[in-house]
N, C-alpha and C positions, 0 to 999 in steps of 0.2 A: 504494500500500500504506500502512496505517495504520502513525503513529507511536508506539512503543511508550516510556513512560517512568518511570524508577524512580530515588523520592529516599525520599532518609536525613539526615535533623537531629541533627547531633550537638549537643556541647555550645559545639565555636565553630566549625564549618565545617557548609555544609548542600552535601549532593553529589548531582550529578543523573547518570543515563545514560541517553542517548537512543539508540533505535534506528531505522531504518527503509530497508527495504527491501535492506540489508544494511550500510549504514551507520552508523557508530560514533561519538555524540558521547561527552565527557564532561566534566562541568563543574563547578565549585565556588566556593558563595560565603561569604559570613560569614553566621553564623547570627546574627537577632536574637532575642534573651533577651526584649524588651519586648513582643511581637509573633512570632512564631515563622509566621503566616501569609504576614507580609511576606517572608520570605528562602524560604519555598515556592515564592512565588510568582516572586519573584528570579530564584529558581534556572531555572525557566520560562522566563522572557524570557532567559534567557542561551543557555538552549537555542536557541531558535526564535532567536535571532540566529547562533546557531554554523550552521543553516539558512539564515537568510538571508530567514527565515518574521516575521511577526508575532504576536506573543503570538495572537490572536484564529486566526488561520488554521493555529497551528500544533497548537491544542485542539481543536478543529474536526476536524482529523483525524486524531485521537488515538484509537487504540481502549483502548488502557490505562493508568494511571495506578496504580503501586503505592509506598505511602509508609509510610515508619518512622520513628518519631520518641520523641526521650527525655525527652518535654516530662513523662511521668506519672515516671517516674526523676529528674528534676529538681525535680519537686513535692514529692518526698517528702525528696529531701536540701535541698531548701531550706527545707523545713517550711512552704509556702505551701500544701496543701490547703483544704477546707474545714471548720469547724469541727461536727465530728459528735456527734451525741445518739446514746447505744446502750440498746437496749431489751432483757433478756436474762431468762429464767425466776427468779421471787424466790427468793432465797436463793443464787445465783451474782454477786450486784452488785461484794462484795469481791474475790473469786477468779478469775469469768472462765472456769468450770467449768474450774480447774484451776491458770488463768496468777496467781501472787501478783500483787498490787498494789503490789510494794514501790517506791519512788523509782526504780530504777535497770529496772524495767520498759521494756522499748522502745515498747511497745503506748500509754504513758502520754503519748508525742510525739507521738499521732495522736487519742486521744479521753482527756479528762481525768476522773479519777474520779468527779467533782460534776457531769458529763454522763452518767453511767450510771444507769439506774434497772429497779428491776425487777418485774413485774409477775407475779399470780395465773394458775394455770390450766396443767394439765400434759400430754403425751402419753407414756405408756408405754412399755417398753424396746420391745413388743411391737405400737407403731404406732396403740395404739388409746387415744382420749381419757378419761382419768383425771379429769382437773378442767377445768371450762369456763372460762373464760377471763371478765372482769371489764371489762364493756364501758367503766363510767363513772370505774373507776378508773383504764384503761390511758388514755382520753384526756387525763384530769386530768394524768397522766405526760409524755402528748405533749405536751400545753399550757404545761407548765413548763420543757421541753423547748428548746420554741419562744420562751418567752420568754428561756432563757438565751443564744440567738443560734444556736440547731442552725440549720445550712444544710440538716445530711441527715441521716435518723436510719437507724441499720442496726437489724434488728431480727432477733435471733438466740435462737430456742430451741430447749430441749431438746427431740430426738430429731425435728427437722423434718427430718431426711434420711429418716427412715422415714414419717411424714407431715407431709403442707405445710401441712396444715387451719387450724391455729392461728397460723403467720405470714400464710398470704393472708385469715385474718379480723381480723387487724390492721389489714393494709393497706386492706383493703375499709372499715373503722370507721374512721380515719383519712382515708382519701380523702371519706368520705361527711362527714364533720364538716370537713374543712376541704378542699372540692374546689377543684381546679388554678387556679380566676381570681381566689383568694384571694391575695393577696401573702404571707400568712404561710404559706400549702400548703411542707411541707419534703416534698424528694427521699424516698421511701422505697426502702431496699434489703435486701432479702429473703436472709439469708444461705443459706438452702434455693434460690436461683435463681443462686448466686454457684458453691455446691459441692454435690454432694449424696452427699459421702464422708463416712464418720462420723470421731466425732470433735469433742467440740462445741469445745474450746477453738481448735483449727484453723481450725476452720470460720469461727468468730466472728474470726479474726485473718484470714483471707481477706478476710470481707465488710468489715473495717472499713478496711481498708486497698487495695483496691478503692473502698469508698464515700469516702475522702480525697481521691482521683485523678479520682475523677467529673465532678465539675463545670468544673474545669480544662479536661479531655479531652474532654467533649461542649461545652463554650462553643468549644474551640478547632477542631476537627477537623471539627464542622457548620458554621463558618465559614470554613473552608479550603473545603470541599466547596460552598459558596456562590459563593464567590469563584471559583472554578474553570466553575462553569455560568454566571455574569454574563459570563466571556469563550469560551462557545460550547462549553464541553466538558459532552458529555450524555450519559455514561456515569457511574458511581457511581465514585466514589472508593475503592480498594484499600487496607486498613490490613491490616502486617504484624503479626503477631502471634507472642508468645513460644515459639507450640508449633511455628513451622515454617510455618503456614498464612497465609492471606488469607479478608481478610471484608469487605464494605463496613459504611463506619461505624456506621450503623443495628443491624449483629449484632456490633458491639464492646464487649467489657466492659473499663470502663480496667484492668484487671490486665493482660489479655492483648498489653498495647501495652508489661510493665517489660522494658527489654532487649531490643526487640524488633529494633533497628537490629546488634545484634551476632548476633543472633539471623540474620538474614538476610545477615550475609557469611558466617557457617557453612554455611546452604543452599547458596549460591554456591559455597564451597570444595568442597562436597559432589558438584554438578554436575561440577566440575573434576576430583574425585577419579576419578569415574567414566570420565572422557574420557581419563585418562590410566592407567586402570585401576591406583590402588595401592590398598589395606585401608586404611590406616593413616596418618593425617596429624595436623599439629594446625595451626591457624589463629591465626595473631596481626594483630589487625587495629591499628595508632596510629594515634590523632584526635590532636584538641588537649586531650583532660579525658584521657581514660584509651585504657590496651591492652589490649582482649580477647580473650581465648584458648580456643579452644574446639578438642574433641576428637575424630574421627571414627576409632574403634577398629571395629577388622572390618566396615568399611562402614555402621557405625552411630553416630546421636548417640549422647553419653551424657544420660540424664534423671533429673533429679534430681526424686522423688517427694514429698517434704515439705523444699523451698526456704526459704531465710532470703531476705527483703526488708524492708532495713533494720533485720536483725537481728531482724526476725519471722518465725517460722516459722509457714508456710502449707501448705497440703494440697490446691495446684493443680502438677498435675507441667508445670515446668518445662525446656524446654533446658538442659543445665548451660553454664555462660557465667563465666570466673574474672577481676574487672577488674579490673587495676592501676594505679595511679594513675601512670604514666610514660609520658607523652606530651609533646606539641610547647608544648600551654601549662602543663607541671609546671612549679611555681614552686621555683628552686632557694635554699637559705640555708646557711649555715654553721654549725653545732651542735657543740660541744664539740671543737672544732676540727675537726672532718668536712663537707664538701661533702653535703650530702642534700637529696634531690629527690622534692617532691610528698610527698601525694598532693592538696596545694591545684593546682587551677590558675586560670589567668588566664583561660580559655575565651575568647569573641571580643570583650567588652566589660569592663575594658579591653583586655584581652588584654598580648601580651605585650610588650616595651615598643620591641621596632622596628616593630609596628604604628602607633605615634604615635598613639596612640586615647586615651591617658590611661593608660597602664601605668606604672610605675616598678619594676618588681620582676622580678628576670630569670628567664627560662626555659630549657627545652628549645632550643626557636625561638634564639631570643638567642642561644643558645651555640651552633647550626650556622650562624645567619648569620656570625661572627664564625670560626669557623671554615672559611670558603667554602663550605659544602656547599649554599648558598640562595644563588641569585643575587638581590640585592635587590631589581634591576632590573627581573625576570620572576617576580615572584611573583603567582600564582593567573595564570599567563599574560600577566604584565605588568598588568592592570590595578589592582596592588597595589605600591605601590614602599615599600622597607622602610628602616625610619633607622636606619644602622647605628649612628652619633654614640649613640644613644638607647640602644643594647643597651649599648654600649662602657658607658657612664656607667652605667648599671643593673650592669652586673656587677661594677664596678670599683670600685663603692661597697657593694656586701653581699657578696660574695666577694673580688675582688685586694687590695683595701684590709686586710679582717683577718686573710687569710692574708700577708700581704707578698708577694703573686707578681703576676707578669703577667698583662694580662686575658686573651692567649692563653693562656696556663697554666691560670687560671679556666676559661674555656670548656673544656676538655679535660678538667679532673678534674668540670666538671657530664657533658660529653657521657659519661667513661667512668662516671660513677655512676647513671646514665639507663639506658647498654647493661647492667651489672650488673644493675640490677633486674628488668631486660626475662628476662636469662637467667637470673636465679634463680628 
């Protein structure tokens, strides 16, 4: 019988479950930040060894493969995207049909004002082409576009939910002037392909932020799915998605991948709820970044219809998913004379500082090993041995030291200010 297997990357641990033929792995390794395919792949070989298989033999007879991953949630809060040109109907370039441009704009951390431009040519409320569109002036736009370093341009007008005519005669003018074996060819993305809810200022906050995550997400995830056929596995690769479903990579839009790893231990509770027949539950899931909480009222998700993502509101209904920054790598400090925890954390590089990876700042972690709840010894199964020396000095120096107490003391008022948060 074929081996079934399902991984999740968080932000410092990447976890795998293997199944087959009624047996139960499960496994977990350190997520790499620099690389995020290598600790995929990790996770893999840890399987097939808890088998007793080799990497190659145990892909080979793999009929599924379903994976979640926070690498586009990560993009965005790290501001690593890519640097995007927006193309929007003239006379919206300041506003955004609707969104001010002021400083304190969220939208303004993802495409910068002197990257917008906007171009002639309209479709009516009522679908049908008012002004045609300005073949030599829109690419003079792209052109400038392109020289300011756009990687990808979104290209979002008015009333393209009720016809697409005018953004696919964009793309097609663009494609034709600068086709794909061009090194200067940028990504184009079609906010009419993104959403086709009205709405333009929505819409345009979808696609641009979708088109941030793009490049990231398809260099990273056709490179997983590479890597995964170089050792014998020849089936498509399953990417979780925020609405609850799967798709292989190919039919992924990076938005569909924000959250998507909390997204799929709610389905999981979901399955559980059912088994034990209640209505009513709520899921709290701690990593090492953050705790997810998610709600299954009358045997239903709850769905948030126009979502904030990184404080943008978008108009793709998402799972509603509430993260708090209290987990295993929250970084604890002391503020005005208060123990308070996170919502930075240490995630797996350096992580936290009995990892001995390069931490110095203590945690969640730190103050249960310290407080015995982690044998040092047998962490991730033993093949992690944890310095407890290293927590001790971490705590004792930014907590016991300016509160004058014990680092046992330290460790108790971090772990009760962790459980606090968890229950408020």
């Amino acid at each position: 019988m074929a081996f079934f297997i399902n991984i999740d990357t968080g932000g410092t641990f990447t976890d795998g479950f293997f199944t087959q033929d009624g047996e139960l792995r499960a496994v977990k390794v350190l997520t790499t930040p620099h690389d995020l395919t290598v600790c995929l792949m990790d996770c893999i070989k840890e399987g097939a060894k808890n088998f007793g298989l080799s990497l190659e033999d145990l892909l080979h007879n793999t009929g599924i493969i379903r994976y979640s991953t926070t690498i586009g949630t990560n993009t965005i809060i790290q501001g690593s995207g890519s640097k995007l040109g927006l193309i929007v109907s003239r006379g919206f370039e300041k506003n955004l049909y609707g969104t001010e441009l002021g400083d304190d704009a969220p939208i303004l951390a993802l495409v910068s004002p002197d990257m917008i431009e906007g171009i002639s040519g309209s479709i009516g409320n009522d679908g049908v082409e008012e002004t045609p569109l300005d073949r030599e002036d829109l690419l003079i736009r792209v052109q400038s576009l392109i020289e300011r370093g756009a990687q990808a341009i979104v290209i979002s007008l008015r009333n393209s939910y009720l016809s697409p005519l005018h953004e696919q005669q964009v793309k097609a003018w663009v494609k034709e002037e600068f086709p794909r074996y061009y090194l200067s060819a940028p990504t184009l993305l079609l906010s009419g392909e993104i959403s086709d809810r009205p709405g333009e200022a929505l819409r345009t906050h979808t696609a641009v932020i979708n088109a941030y995550i793009h490049r990231s997400m398809a260099r990273y995830l056709y490179k997983a799915e590479e890597d995964l056929r170089e050792n014998y596995f020849e089936k498509p690769l399953l990417v979780m998605h925020n609405s609850g479903g799967l798709a292989r990579v190919a039919k992924t839009r990076a938005l569909n991948t924000y959250n998507s790893g909390p997204v799929a231990g709610l389905v999981g509770t979901n399955y559980l709820r059912e088994r034990y027949g209640f209505r009513n539950v709520i899921s709290t899931d701690m990593g090492g970044t953050s705790l997810d909480i998610g709600i299954i009222k009358d045997g239903a998700f709850s769905f948030e219809l126009e979502p904030e993502v990184a404080g943008i509101k978008i108009n793709m209904p998402l799972v509603e998913i509430d993260a708090v920054g209290a987990a295993g790598g929250s970084i604890a400090r002391v503020q005005n004379g208060e123990v308070e925890v996170g919502p930075e954390s240490a995630g797996s590089l350096p992580g936290p500082a009995c990892f001995d990876l390069g931490g110095t700042l203590p945690t969640v972690t730190d103050a249960d090993l310290i407080l015995g709840f982690i044998d040092p010894e047998f962490f991730l199964g033993g093949r992690m041995k944890l310095n407890r020396a290293k927590a001790e000095a971490a705590i004792k120096r930014v907590i016991a030291d300016p509160l004058n107490i014990t680092v046992e003391q330290a460790a108790a008022l971090i772990k009760q200010k962790v459980d606090a948060n968890v229950a408020a």
